[in-house]
C-alpha positions in Angstrom: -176.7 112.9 -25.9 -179.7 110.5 -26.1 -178.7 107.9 -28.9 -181.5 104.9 -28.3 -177.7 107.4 -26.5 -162.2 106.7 -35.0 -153.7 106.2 -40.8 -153.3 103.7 -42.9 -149.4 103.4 -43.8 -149.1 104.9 -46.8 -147.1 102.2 -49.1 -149.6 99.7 -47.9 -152.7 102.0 -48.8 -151.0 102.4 -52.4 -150.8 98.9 -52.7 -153.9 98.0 -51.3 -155.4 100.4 -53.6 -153.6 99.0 -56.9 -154.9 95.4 -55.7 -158.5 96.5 -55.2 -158.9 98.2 -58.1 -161.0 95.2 -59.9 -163.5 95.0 -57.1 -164.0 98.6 -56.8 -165.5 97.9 -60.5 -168.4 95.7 -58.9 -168.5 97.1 -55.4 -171.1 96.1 -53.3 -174.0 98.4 -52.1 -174.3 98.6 -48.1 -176.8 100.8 -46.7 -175.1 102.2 -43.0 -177.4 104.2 -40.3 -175.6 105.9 -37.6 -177.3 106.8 -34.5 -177.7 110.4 -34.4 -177.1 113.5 -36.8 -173.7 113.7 -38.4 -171.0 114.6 -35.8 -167.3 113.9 -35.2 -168.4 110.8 -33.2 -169.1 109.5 -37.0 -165.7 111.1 -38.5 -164.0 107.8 -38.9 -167.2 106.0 -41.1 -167.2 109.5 -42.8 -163.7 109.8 -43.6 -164.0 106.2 -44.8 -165.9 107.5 -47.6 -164.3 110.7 -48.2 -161.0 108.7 -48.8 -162.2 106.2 -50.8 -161.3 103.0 -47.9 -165.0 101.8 -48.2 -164.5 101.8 -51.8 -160.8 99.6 -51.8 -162.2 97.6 -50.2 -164.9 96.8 -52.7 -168.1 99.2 -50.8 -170.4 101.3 -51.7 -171.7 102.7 -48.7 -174.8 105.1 -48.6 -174.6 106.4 -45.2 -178.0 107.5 -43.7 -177.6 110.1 -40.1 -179.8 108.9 -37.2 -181.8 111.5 -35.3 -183.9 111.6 -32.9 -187.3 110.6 -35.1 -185.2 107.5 -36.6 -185.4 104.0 -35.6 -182.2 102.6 -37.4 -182.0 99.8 -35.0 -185.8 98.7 -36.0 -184.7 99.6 -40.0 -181.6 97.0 -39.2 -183.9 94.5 -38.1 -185.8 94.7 -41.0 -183.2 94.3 -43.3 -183.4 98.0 -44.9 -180.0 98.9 -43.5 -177.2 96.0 -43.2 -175.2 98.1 -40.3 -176.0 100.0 -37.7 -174.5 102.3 -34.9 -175.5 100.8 -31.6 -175.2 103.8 -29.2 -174.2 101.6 -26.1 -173.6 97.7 -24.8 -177.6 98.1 -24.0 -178.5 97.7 -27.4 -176.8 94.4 -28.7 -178.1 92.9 -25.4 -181.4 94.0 -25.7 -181.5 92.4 -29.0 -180.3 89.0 -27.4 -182.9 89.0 -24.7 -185.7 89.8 -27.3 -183.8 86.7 -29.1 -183.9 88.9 -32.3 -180.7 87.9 -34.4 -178.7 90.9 -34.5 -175.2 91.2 -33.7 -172.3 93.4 -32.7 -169.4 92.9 -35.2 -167.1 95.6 -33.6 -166.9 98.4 -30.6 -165.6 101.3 -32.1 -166.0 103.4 -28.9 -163.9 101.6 -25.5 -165.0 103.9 -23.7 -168.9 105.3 -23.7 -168.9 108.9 -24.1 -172.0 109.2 -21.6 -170.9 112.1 -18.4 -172.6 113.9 -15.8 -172.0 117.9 -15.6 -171.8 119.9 -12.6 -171.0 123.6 -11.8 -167.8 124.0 -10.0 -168.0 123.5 -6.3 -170.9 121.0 -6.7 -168.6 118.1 -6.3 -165.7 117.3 -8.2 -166.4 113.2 -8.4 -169.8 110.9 -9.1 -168.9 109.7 -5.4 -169.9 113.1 -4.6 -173.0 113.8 -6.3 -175.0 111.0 -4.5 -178.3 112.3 -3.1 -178.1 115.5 -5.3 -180.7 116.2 -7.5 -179.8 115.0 -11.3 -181.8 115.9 -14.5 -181.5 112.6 -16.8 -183.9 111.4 -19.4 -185.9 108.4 -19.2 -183.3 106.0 -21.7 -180.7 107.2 -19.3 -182.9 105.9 -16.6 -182.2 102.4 -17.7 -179.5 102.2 -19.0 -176.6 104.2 -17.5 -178.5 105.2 -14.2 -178.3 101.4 -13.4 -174.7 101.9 -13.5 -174.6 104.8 -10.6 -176.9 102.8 -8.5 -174.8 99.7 -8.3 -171.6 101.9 -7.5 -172.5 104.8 -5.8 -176.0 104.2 -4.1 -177.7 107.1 -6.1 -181.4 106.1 -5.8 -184.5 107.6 -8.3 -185.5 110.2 -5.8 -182.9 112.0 -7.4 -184.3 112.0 -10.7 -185.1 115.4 -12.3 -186.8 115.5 -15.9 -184.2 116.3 -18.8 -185.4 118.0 -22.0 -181.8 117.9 -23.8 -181.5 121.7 -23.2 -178.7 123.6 -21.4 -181.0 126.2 -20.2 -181.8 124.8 -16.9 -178.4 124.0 -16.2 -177.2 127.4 -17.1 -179.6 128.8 -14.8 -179.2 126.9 -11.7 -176.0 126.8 -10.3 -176.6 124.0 -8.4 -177.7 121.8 -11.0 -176.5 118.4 -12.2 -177.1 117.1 -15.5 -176.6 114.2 -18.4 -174.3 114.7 -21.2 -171.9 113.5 -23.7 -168.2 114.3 -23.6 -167.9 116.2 -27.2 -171.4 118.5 -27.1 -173.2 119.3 -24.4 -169.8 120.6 -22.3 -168.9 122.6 -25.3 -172.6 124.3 -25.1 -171.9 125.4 -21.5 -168.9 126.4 -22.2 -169.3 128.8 -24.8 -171.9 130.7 -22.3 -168.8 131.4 -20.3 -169.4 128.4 -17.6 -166.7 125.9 -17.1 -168.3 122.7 -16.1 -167.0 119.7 -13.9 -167.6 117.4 -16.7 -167.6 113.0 -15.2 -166.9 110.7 -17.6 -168.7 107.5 -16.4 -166.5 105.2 -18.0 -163.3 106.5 -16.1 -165.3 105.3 -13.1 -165.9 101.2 -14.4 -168.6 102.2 -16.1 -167.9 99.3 -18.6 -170.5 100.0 -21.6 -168.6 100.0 -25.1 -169.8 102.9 -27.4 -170.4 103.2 -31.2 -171.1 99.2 -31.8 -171.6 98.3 -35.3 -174.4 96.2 -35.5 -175.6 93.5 -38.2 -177.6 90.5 -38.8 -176.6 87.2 -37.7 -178.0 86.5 -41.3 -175.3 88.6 -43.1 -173.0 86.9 -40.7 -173.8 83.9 -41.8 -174.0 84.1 -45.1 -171.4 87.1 -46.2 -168.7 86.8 -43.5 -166.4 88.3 -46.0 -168.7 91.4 -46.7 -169.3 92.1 -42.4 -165.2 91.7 -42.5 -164.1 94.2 -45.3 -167.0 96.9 -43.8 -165.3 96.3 -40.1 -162.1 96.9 -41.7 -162.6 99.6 -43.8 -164.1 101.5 -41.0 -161.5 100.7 -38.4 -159.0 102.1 -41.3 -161.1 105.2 -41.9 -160.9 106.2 -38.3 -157.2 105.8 -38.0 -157.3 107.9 -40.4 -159.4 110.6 -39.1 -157.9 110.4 -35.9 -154.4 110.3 -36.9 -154.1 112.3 -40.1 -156.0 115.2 -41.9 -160.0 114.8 -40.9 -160.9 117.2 -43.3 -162.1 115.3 -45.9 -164.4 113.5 -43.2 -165.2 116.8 -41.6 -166.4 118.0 -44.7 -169.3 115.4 -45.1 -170.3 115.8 -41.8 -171.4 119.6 -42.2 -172.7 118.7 -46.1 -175.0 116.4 -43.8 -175.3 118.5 -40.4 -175.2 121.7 -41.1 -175.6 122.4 -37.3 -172.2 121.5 -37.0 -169.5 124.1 -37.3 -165.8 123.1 -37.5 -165.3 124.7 -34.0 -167.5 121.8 -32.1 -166.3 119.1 -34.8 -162.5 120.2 -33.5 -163.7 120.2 -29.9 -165.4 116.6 -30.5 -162.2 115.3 -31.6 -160.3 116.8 -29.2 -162.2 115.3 -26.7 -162.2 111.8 -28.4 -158.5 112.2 -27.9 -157.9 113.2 -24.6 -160.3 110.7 -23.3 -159.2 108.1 -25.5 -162.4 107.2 -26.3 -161.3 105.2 -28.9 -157.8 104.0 -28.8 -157.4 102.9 -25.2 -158.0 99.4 -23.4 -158.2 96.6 -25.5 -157.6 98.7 -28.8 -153.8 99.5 -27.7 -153.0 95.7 -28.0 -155.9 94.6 -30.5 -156.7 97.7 -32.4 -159.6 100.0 -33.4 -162.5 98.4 -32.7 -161.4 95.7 -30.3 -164.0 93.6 -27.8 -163.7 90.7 -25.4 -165.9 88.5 -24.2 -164.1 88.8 -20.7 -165.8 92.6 -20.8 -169.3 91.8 -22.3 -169.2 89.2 -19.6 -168.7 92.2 -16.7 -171.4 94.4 -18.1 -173.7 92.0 -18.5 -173.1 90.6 -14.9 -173.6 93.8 -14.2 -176.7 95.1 -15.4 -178.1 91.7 -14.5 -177.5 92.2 -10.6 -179.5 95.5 -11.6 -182.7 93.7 -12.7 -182.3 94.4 -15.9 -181.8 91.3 -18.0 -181.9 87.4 -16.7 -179.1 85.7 -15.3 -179.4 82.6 -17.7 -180.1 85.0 -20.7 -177.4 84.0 -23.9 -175.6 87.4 -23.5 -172.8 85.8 -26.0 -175.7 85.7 -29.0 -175.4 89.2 -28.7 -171.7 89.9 -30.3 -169.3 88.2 -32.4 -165.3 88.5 -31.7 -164.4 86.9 -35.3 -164.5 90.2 -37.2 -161.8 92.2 -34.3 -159.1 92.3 -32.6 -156.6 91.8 -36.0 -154.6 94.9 -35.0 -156.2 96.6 -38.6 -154.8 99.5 -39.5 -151.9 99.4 -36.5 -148.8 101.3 -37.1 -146.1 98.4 -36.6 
């Protein structure tokens, strides 16, 4: 959970391929970090490669799996990577408010994958759990949390300590706890417990999820590389999320071994049913699709919440030039 915590048409694909044939000669290196061990929440950048997109469209890329010992956002602002997963809206505006020049290029994620779980009969909406005890960890604390106190009135004396474990949860069934939509319900589930599983985000939590990040530099300077890496990875999860992930799939458990293809197939499932990626603004603009209109809410948001200053340049920390092209659509 704690990240700081997706077909091409086939005649077009052919000819794409045909016409980037000479660049794939020469394609360009791109080192990539994501933000957490390989999982289906990465199957699009990973079917990218599997397929060859990255590579028609004239990319190397050498895709390195956050964890929870890497700092890919402090490798990005070094310059060792040249994209990076941001898990949430938090991270591109944190950037902007430390004025260091890094920039969301596209919001893979609409909808943040971030829930609360409860055992059934514990209440059935976040409405509901207000003044219940609720184990979260301390990045949750300011980031999401913020979120729940603005709309529901939950207040920090409700705070319990989370060590990312079921186990407590499992054995108190009165507990409440953080999560993310494709793993930690799937845990508690397989121990025979089907949870109430709250998806902030069908609840205004308005955070966008999977971000990828870059320099301002390398917007600058190689607008055409930033677009062709956008692309290429809107493609790739069209085409994990609407044809045969399998070639994705398989590069996710050569890098995770952890994962088995019954919680890949339950992550994409849930990706899916949630439409945690194609809904909102990607059902008019496409995969990866952001507005300022949306920044602009969130950022209003969490600035009535304390956490960032009202006159703070919360536009420094995106750029709309690289989306909302309809890439990859069916027509």
């Amino acid at each position: 959970m704690n990240r700081s915590t997706r077909t091409f048409l086939g005649g077009l694909t052919l000819l794409g391929a045909a016409l980037a044939l000479p660049r794939d000669a020469a394609a360009e290196t791109v080192n990539f970090g994501t933000d957490w061990k390989a999982e289906a929440e990465h199957g699009g950048f990973y079917q990218a490669i599997a397929t060859g997109i990255y590579k028609r469209h004239g990319l190397d890329v050498n895709l390195r799996p956050g964890g929870p010992q890497v700092n890919h956002a402090q490798l990005l602002a070094a310059g060792v990577l040249d994209f990076n997963i941001g898990s949430n809206s938090f991270v591109p505006l944190n950037f902007a408010a430390e004025k260091i020049p890094m920039v969301a290029v596209a919001a893979i994620f609409q909808k943040d994958p971030s829930v609360l779980i409860a055992h059934p009969g514990q209440g059935d909406s976040l409405a509901a759990l207000k003044g219940r005890p609720i184990m979260i960890s301390g990045d949750t604390r300011v980031t999401s949390w913020l979120f729940l106190k603005q709309k529901f009135g939950y207040t920090d004396d409700q705070i319990r300590p989370y060590g990312f474990n079921v186990a407590p949860f499992l054995a108190d069934k009165k507990a409440i706890q953080q999560g993310y939509l494709t793993s930690e319900p799937f845990t508690i589930e397989k121990e025979g417990v089907k949870p109430v599983v709250l998806l902030l985000a069908d609840a205004g939590y308005g955070s966008y999820g999977a971000l990828i990040e870059t320099s301002a530099k390398l917007v600058r300077d190689k607008p055409d590389l930033v677009q062709r890496f956008v692309d290429a990875s809107i493609e790739g999860w069209y085409g994990y999320l609407n044809g045969d992930p399998t070639p994705g799939n398989a590069l996710i458990k050569r890098d995770n071994p952890e994962m088995n293809d019954a919680l890949i197939a339950y992550g994409i499932a849930k990706i899916k049913e949630y439409g945690v990626v194609d809904s909102g603004d990607a059902k008019k603009d496409g995969i990866g699709a952001m507005s300022e209109a949306r920044w602009r809410e969130f950022f209003d948001t969490m600035t009535r919440a304390g956490l960032y200053p009202a006159d703070m340049d919360f536009r420094s920390a995106f750029a709309l030039q690289f989306v909302n092209k309809k890439v990859g659509m069916r027509p």
